[in-house]
KERO-510110 format. One line per 4 residues: for each residue x, y, z of C-alpha. Coordinates in steps of 0.1 Angstrom, whole numbers, plus 5000, padded with zeros to 4 digits. Example, Ala and Ser with C-alpha at 12.3 -4.5 7.8 and 13.67 -1.06 7.14 Angstrom:
5123/4955/5078; 5137/4989/5071
REM end
This chain:
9502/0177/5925; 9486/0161/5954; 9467/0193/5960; 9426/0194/5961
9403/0221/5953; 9372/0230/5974; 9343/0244/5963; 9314/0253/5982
9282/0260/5967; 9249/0279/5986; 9216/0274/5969; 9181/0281/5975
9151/0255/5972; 9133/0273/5945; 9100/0284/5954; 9087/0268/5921
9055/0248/5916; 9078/0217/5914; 9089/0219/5945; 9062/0202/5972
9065/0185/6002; 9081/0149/6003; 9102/0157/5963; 9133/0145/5966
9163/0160/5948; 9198/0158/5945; 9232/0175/5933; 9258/0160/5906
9293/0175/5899; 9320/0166/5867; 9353/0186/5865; 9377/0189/5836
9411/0203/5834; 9443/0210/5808; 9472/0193/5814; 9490/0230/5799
9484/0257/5817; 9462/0279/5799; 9462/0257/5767; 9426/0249/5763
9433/0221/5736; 9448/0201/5766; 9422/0201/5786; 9406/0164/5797
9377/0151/5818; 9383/0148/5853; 9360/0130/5879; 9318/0134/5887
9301/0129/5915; 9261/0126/5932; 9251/0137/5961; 9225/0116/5981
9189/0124/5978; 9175/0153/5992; 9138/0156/6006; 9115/0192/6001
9097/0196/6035; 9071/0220/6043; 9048/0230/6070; 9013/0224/6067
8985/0242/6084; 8953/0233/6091; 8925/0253/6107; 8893/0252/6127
8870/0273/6146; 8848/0269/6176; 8826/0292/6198; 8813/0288/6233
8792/0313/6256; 8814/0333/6280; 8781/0349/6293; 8757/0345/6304
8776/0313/6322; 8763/0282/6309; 8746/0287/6280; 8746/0263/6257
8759/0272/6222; 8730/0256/6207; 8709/0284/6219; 8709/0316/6198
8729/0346/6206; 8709/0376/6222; 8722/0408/6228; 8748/0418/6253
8756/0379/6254; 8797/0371/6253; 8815/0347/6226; 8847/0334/6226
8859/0319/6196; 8888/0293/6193; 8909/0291/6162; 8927/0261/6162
8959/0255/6139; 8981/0221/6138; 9015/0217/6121; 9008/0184/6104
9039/0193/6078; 9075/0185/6081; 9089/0216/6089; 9081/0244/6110
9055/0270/6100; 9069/0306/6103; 9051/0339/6108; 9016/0326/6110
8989/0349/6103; 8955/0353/6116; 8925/0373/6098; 8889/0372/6115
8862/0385/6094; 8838/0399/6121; 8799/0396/6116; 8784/0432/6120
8765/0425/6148; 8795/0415/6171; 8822/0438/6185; 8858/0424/6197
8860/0426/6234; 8892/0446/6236; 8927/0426/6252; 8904/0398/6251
8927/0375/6228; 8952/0348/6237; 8976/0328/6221; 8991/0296/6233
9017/0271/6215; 9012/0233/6227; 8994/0248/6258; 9021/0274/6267
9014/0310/6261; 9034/0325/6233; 9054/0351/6243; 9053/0386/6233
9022/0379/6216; 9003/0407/6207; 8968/0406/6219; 8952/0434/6201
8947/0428/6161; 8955/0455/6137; 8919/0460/6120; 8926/0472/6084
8887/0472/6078; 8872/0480/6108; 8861/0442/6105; 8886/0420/6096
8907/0409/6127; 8942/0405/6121; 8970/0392/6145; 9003/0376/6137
9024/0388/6111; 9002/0414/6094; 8995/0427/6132; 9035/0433/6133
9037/0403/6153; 9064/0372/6147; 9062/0354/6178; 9037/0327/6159
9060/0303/6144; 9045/0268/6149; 9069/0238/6148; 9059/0203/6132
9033/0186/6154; 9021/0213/6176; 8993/0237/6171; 8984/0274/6177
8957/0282/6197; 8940/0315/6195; 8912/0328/6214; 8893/0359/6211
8862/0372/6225; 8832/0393/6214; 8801/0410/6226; 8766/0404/6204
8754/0439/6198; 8726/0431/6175; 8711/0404/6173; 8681/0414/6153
8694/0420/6116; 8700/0383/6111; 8687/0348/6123; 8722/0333/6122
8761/0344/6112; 8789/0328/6106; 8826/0340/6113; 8854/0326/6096
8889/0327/6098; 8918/0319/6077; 8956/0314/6084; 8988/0320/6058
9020/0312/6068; 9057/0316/6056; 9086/0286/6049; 9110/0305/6063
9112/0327/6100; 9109/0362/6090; 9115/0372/6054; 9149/0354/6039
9161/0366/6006; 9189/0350/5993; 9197/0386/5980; 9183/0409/5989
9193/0425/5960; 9186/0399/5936; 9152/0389/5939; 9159/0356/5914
9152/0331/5922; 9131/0343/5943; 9119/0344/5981; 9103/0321/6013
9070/0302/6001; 9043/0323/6019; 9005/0322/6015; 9006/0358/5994
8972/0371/5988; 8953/0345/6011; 8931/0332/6009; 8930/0336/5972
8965/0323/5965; 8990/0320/5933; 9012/0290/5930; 9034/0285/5943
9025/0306/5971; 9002/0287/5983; 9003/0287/6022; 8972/0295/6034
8937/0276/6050; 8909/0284/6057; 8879/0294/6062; 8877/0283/6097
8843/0289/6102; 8814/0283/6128; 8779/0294/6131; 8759/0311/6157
8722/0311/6156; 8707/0345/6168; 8669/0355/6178; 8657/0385/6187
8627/0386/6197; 8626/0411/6221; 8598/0439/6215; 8573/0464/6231
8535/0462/6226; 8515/0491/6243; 8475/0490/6243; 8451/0502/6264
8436/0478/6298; 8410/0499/6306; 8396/0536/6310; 8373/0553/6332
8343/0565/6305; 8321/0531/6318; 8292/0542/6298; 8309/0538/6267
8325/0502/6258; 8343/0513/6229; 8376/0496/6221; 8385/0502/6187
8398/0527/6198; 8387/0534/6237; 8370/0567/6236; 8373/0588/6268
8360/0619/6279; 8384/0648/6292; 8391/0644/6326; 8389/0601/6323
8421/0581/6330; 8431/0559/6305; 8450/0527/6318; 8481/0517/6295
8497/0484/6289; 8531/0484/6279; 8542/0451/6277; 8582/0442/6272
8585/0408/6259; 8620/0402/6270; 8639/0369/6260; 8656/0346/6286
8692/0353/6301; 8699/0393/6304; 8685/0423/6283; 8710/0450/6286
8704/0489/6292; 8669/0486/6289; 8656/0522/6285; 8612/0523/6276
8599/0560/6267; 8564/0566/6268; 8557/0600/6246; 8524/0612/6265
8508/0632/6242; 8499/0668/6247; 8471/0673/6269; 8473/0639/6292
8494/0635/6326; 8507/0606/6342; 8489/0593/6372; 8511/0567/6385
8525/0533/6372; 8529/0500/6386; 8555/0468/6370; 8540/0433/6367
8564/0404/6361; 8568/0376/6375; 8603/0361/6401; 8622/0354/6369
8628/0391/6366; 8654/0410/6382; 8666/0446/6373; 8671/0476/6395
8650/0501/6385; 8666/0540/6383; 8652/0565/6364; 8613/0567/6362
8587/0592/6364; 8567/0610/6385; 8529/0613/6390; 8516/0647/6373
8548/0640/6347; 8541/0649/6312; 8559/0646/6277; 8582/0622/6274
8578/0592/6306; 8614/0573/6311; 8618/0540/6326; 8654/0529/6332
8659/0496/6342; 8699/0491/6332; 8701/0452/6329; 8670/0429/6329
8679/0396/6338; 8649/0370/6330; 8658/0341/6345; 8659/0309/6322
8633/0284/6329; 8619/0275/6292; 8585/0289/6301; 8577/0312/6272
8547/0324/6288; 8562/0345/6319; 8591/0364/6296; 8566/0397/6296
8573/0428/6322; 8542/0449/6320; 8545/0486/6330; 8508/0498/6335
8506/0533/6336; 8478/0554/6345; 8475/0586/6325; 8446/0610/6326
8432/0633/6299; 8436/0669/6319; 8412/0690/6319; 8434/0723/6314
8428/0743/6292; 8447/0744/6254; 8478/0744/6255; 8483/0722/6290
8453/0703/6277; 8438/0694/6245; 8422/0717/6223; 8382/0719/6221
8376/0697/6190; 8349/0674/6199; 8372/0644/6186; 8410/0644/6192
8424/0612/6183; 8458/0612/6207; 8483/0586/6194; 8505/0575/6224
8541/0563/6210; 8563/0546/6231; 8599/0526/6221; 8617/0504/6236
8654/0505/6231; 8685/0486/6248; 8719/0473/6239; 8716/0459/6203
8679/0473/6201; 8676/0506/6185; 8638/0512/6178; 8645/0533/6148
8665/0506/6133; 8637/0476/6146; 8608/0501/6146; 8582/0471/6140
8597/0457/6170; 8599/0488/6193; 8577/0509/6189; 8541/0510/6195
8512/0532/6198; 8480/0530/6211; 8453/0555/6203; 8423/0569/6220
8395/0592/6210; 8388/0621/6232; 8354/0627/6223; 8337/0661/6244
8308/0681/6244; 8297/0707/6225; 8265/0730/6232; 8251/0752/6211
8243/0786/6218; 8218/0791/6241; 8188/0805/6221; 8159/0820/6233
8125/0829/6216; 8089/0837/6224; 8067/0813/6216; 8042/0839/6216
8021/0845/6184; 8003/0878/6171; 8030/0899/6184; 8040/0933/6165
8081/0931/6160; 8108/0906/6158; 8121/0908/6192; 8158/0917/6182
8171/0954/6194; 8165/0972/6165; 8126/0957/6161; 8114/0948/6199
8081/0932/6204; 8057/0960/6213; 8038/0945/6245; 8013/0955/6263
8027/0951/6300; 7990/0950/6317; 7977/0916/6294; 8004/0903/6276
8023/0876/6288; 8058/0861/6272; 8056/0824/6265; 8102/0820/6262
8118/0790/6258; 8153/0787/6259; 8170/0759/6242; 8209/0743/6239
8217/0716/6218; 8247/0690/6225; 8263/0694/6191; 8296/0674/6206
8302/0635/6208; 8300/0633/6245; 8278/0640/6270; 8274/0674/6286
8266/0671/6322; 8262/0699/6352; 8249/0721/6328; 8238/0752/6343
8210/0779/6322; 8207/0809/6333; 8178/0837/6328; 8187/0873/6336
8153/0891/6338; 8149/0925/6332; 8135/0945/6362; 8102/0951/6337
8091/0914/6335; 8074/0903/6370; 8092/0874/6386; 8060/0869/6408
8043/0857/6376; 8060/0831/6361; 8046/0796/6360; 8060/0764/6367
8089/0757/6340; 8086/0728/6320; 8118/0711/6312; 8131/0684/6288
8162/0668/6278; 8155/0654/6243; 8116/0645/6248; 8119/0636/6284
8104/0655/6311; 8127/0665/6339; 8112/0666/6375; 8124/0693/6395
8144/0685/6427; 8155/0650/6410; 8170/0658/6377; 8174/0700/6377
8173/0725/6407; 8157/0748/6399; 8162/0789/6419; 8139/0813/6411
8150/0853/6408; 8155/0861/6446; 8137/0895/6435; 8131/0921/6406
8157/0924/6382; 8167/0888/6397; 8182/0853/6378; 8165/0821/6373
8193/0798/6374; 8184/0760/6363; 8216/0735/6373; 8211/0700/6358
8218/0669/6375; 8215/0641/6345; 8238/0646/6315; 8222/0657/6280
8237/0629/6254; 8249/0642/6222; 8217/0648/6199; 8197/0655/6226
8188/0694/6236; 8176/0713/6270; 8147/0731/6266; 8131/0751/6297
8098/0766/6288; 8079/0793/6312; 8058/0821/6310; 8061/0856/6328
8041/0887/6325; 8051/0927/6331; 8053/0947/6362; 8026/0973/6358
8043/1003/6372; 8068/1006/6343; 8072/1045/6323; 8064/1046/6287
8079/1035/6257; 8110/1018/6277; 8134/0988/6258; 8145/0961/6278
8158/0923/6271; 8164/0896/6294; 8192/0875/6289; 8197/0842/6287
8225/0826/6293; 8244/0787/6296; 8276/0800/6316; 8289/0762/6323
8285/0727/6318; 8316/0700/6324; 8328/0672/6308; 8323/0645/6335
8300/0640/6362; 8325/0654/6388; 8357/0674/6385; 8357/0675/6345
8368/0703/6322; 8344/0731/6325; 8333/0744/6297; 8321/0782/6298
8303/0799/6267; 8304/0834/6270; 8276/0839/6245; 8238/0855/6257
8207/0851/6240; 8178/0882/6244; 8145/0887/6237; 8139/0927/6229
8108/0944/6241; 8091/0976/6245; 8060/0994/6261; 8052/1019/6235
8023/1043/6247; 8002/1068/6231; 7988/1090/6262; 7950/1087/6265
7928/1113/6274; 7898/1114/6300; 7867/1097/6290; 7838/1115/6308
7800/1106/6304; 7771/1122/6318; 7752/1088/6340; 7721/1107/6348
7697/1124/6330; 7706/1146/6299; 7682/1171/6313; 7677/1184/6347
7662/1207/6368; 7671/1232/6401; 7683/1214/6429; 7684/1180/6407
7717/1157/6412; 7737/1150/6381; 7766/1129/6378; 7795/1121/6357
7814/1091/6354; 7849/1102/6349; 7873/1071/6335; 7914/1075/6340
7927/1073/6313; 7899/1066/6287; 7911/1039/6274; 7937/1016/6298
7977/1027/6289; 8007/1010/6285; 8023/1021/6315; 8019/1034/6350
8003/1067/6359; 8022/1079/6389; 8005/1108/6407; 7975/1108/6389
7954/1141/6392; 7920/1149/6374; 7911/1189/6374; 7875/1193/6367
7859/1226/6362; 7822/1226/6367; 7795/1250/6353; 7781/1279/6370
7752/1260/6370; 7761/1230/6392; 7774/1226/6429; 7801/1201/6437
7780/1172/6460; 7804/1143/6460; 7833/1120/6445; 7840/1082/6451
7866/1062/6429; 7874/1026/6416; 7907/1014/6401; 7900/0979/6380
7868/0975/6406; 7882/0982/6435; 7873/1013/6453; 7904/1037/6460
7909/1067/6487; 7905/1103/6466; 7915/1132/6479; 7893/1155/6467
7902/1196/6473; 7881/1222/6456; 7889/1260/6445; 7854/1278/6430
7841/1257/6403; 7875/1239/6400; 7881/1204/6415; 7913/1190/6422
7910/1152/6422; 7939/1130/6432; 7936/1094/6428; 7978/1082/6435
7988/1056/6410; 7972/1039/6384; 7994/1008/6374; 7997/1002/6333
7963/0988/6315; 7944/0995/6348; 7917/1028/6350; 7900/1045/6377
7870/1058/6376; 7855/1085/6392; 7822/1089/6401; 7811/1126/6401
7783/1139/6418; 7768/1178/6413; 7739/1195/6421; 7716/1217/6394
7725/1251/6418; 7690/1273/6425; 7709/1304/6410; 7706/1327/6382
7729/1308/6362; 7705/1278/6363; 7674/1284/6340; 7657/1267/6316
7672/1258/6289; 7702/1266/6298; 7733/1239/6283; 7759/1227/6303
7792/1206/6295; 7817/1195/6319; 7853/1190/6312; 7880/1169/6330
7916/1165/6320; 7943/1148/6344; 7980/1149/6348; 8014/1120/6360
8043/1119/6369; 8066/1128/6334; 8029/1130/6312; 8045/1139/6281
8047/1180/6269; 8021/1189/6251; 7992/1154/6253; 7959/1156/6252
7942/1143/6283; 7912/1160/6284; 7878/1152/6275; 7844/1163/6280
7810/1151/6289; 7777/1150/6268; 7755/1182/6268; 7732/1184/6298
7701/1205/6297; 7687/1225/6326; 7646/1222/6324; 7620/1236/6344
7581/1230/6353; 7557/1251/6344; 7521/1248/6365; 7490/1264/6355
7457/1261/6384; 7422/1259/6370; 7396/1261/6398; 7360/1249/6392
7324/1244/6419; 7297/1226/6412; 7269/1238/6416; 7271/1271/6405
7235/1282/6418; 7235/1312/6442; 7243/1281/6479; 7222/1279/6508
7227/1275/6544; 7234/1238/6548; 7243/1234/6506; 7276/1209/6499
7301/1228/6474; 7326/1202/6454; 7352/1223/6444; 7381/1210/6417
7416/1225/6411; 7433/1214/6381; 7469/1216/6384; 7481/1216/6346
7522/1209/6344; 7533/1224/6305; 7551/1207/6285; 7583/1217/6262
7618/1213/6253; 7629/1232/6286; 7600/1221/6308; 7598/1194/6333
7577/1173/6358; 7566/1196/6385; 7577/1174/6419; 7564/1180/6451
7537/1206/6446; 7519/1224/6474; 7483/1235/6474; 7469/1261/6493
7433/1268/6493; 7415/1296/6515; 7377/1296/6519; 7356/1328/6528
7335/1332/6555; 7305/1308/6563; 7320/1275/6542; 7339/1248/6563
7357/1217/6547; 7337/1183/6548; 7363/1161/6560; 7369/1131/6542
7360/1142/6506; 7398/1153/6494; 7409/1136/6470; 7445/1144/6448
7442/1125/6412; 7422/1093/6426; 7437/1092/6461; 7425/1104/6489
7446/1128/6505; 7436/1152/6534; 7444/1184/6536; 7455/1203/6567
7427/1226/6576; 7433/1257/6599; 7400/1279/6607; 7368/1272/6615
7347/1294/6586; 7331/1313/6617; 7348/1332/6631; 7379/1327/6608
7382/1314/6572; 7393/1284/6566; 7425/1277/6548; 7430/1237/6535
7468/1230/6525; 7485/1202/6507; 7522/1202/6517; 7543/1191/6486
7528/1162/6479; 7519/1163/6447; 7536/1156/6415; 7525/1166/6380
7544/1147/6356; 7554/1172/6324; 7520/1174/6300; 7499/1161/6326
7468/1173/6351; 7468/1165/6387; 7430/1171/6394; 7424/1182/6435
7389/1177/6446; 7371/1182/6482; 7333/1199/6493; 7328/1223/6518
7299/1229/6536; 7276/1267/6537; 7272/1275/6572; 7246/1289/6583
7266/1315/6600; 7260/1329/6568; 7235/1360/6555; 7219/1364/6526
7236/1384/6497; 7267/1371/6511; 7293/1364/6485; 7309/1330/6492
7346/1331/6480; 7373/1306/6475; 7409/1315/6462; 7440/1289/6458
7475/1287/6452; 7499/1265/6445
REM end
């Protein structure tokens, strides 16, 4: 009696649905008792009792985000986000509940185009840093931020009234992939500090009201906000454009695309259009295709820019050109139209040959392909952005082979080596023209022609060359130099000075004759060549065909022999001349006679008199030597389609092999230097027939009467010359008349045919007879009579009975 029982009861605020924030509740108690000790049927109701009301408090979190721009310092937030800029977020969490929130948790969902700047984060509880705090967040996802309790980290409890403030911050590493992202953030909290189980092992009725699952959350467990989220604008409008300023080929205007020549330098734009505030890493490559250089580069931007540049290349650098600038700061002053850096580099088509420089196609479009890349800018990811190529045409030239052809007509042969043209090297002359055609897409210029002649054709010969370029006429000394063959066997070289466009051809026409001391039946070519012509006007590529055209020809000769003719007389007498014209060779040959001898043999009959010689008109030096009847006639050289002729002169010899009738033919052959074994050279005159007069006297007097003292006596000889097949004129015939005693000559009456001719008188017909002579004065043409008349005079020296005689001779 008098004694009290104490009970004390521990219970747990559910963690039911009912249970919120500002429910009341409280706890009622009734006992009973028995008045007997263990006898139930005794018992009776004791007291009851209520406690007072109860309230259910809870924390209550709320959340929200901002974002300002760490760098560059002073940037507005309502300016986008460019690479390599800095963010710092603020998460900002008030305690607006009635208790105090336990274990907060924080998970940031991080765009993919930011990364966390690492040990960047703080935390701070009405202003004061929370200690122990654990600035770096566990990141389950590789995106999702998480600091607090998932991060292993209690130290953010936040009492009623006061809020958690954290900050983070983050680095914009692309900022191309999107226009805009948004990062939110969401908070979950627990009831109670730590976890607090009633029983551990006895999970009913359960545990602390967290925010399970945020943010999607189960009733009861419903502590969580969020998102917490703000926006950042991005732009990225950063890119490369690479074209081409300008190139050297001025001729040509071409743009689309420039077309340059090999050995023109191309000038390249590559223009960075860079935003405002700082570009990081900047790194430009410039892929110079194979066959071009670099020559050298300048950068063009305006005083907003600053950057320090390191690497970059060198003139004469090939492949792959580098440009590292590291950071580009372009200054912000809202003027759009200086935010381009221009790197203009000046590259040059080499003129190597393939590999170091382009091959010998006449077109080779080279694509050059640069890319710009930098923090957040990758140009295989933004390729439309950062890269860029800009294409020229290298367009070269392309002669053909030289050809070369006789314009010739009526020739015998093709001209080739297995059919030359048979020419006569005395008359014939080669009309060649040698021709190249610029089959490329550029000009050819400094072309250079070249004519090897053979040491047959005769450099002194050739006419003026005609030359053309397409169908104009090229003046020596302005647009060609031209060199003739500095000697036999030499090399007209032609070296143009204007360009021949493509289309157009070189043609150089001339004509040349032969040398006439050439052997027979030699082969020869000359050979044209076009050893080099260049790309440009000056230090070019060179181009240098090794390919020859020839023209084939040959002197074929077929060895001629002597052609002799009797000039005078086919008949003649003793002690007449004869001669014989003596032509070497008969007909002109194809090639010189070196050492040219004639052996003539002449007949018994004739006597060697003389020889004199022309060769093509012109008389020559003979040396004439003689051995019997044999003549050895040198004449030297006679040059190819020339002749000498020989003009032979003999005597009819007063011997006994020279008689009437007798026939005589003479025979000449001649000799050279390497006369082929076994020709025919010789050749023989016409017949020529030895004749003789024949001269009968017939003596007549009028009157015939026995003559008296004082009587005139008119005495005619008839000198009768016979005629025949072997009988000639008698020339020069002598008379001879001797008178007897007592007759004497009456000067004055002589007469020979018609003419008077007086005779030369010896005697005076007293005291010696008289003798009247005509001294070879007389000539009786063949079948004809020379009548001689004259009177003499009886003397009276006389007697009678004498006979009067007269007797003549001739």
């Amino acid at each position: 009696a008098n004694g009290q029982a104490k009970i004390a009861i521990t219970v747990e605020l559910v963690n039911s649905a009912a249970n919120q924030s500002s429910v009341t509740f409280n706890n009622s108690a009734s006992y009973t008792y028995n008045r007997a000790n263990g006898v139930d049927s005794t018992q009776v109701t004791g007291g009851a009792g209520t406690t007072a009301n109860m309230t259910v408090v809870e924390p209550d979190l709320t959340a929200s985000k901002t974002v300002r721009f760490v760098l560059p310092a002073g940037k507005l937030i309502t300016d986008p986000a460019m690479v390599g800029d800095v963010l710092e977020y603020k998460i900002t969490t008030p305690n607006s509940g009635t208790s105090t929130a336990f274990d907060a948790n924080i998970s940031d969902i991080l765009p993919a185009n930011v990364a966390l700047v690492a040990g960047s984060a703080t935390a701070s509880i009405n202003g004061v840093a929370v200690s122990g705090f654990v600035a770096n967040p566990y990141t389950s996802s590789g995106t999702t931020l998480v600091w607090g309790r998932g991060n292993d980290d209690g130290s953010l409890d936040i009492p009623v009234g006061q809020s958690l403030v954290l900050t983070y911050q983050v680095t914009m590493m692309d900022a191309s992939s999107v226009n805009s992202f948004t990062n939110s953030a969401y908070v979950d909290w627990t009831s109670l500090d730590e976890d607090y189980p009633i029983d551990i092992y006895n999970l009913a009725p359960g545990r602390e009201r967290t925010g399970a699952g945020c943010p999607s959350t189960t009733l009861p467990n419903d502590y969580c906000t969020g998102p917490a989220s703000v926006t950042v604008m991005t732009v990225d409008n950063t890119s490369i454009v690479k074209s081409v300023n300008a190139d050297s080929y001025l001729e040509d205007a071409s743009t689309s695309p420039h077309i340059v020549r090999v050995g023109d330098t191309v000038t390249y734009d590559l223009t960075l259009n860079l935003q405002e505030y700082t570009t990081r890493n900047v790194v430009v490559e410039d892929v110079l295709p194979a066959g071009m250089a670099l020559e050298s580069f300048t950068i063009i931007g305006g005083t907003n820019f600053s950057y320090t540049l390191g690497s970059q290349p060198v003139a004469g650098a090939t492949g792959t050109l580098t440009w590292g600038f590291g950071d580009i700061v372009n200054t912000p002053d809202g003027i759009a139209t200086n935010d381009a850096l221009v790197i203009r580099a000046v590259a040059k088509v080499v003129t190597n040959a393939p590999t170091a420089g382009v091959g010998y196609t006449t077109s080779i479009l080279l694509e050059n392909q640069a890319k710009l890349s930098y923090a957040g800018g990758d140009p295989a990811a933004y390729p439309a952005r950062l890269m860029t190529a800009a294409p020229v045409d290298v367009r070269q030239p392309q002669m053909s082979t030289i050809s070369k052809v006789d314009r010739g007509t009526g020739r015998f042969g093709a001209g080739t080596t297995v059919d030359p043209y048979q020419v006569n090297i005395a008359s014939d002359v080669m009309q060649f023209q040698l021709t190249s055609c610029n089959n490329g897409l550029a000009p050819a210029y400094n072309i250079q022609l070249s004519d090897l002649l053979a040491s047959q054709l005769n450099e002194a010969s050739i006419t003026t060359p005609v030359v053309t370029v397409g169908t104009t006429a090229l003046t020596a000394g302005t647009d060609y130099t031209y060199t003739p063959p500095a000697g036999r066997g030499g090399t007209m070289n032609f070296l143009f000075n204007m360009p021949v466009d493509p289309g157009q051809c070189v043609t150089v026409d001339y004509n040349i004759g032969f040398h006439s001391g050439l052997a027979a039946d030699q082969t020869w070519s000359n050979q044209a060549r076009l050893p080099q012509y260049e790309s440009l006007p000056s230090n070019g590529r060179i181009y240098a065909p090794t390919d020859l055209a020839q023209v084939w020809m040959t002197n074929k000769v077929t060895v001629q022999p002597v052609s002799k003719t009797l000039t005078s007389a086919a008949e003649a007498t003793i002690g007449e001349t004869v001669t014989y014209r003596i032509a070497v060779p008969g007909m002109p040959m194809n090639t010189e006679l070196a050492n040219a001898v004639v052996s003539d043999t002449l007949h018994a009959a004739l006597e060697y008199v003389s020889a004199t010689a022309t060769l093509n008109g012109a008389p020559i030096t003979i040396t004439t030597s003689q051995s019997g009847q044999t003549l050895t006639l040198s004449l030297g050289t006679i040059p190819a389609g020339q002749q000498a002729v020989i003009t032979l002169t003999t005597r009819v010899a007063n011997n006994d092999q020279a008689n009437a009738g007798t026939i005589v033919r003479n025979t000449a052959s001649y000799t050279y230097t390497n006369v082929p074994a076994g020709a025919e050279t010789s050749g023989s005159s016409g017949p020529l027939t030895i004749v003789e007069p024949s001269v009968a006297v017939v003596k007549s007097v009028s009157p015939t009467a026995p003559a008296s003292a004082g009587d005139i006596l008119h005495y005619t000889v008839t000198l009768n010359a016979a005629s025949g097949a072997n009988l000639s004129n008698a020339f020069d015939a002598g008379l001879v008349d001797t008178l007897s005693l007592g007759l004497a000559y009456v000067a004055g009456t002589a007469r020979v045919g018609s003419a008077a001719v007086e005779p030369t008188v010896a005697g005076d017909g007293i005291s010696s007879p008289q003798t009247l002579t005509w001294a070879g004065t007389i000539d009786i043409p063949e079948g004809t009579s020379v009548p001689v008349t004259y009177d003499v005079r009886v003397l009276a020296t006389g007697v009678a009975g004498q006979t009067l005689t007269n007797s003549v001779t001739a």
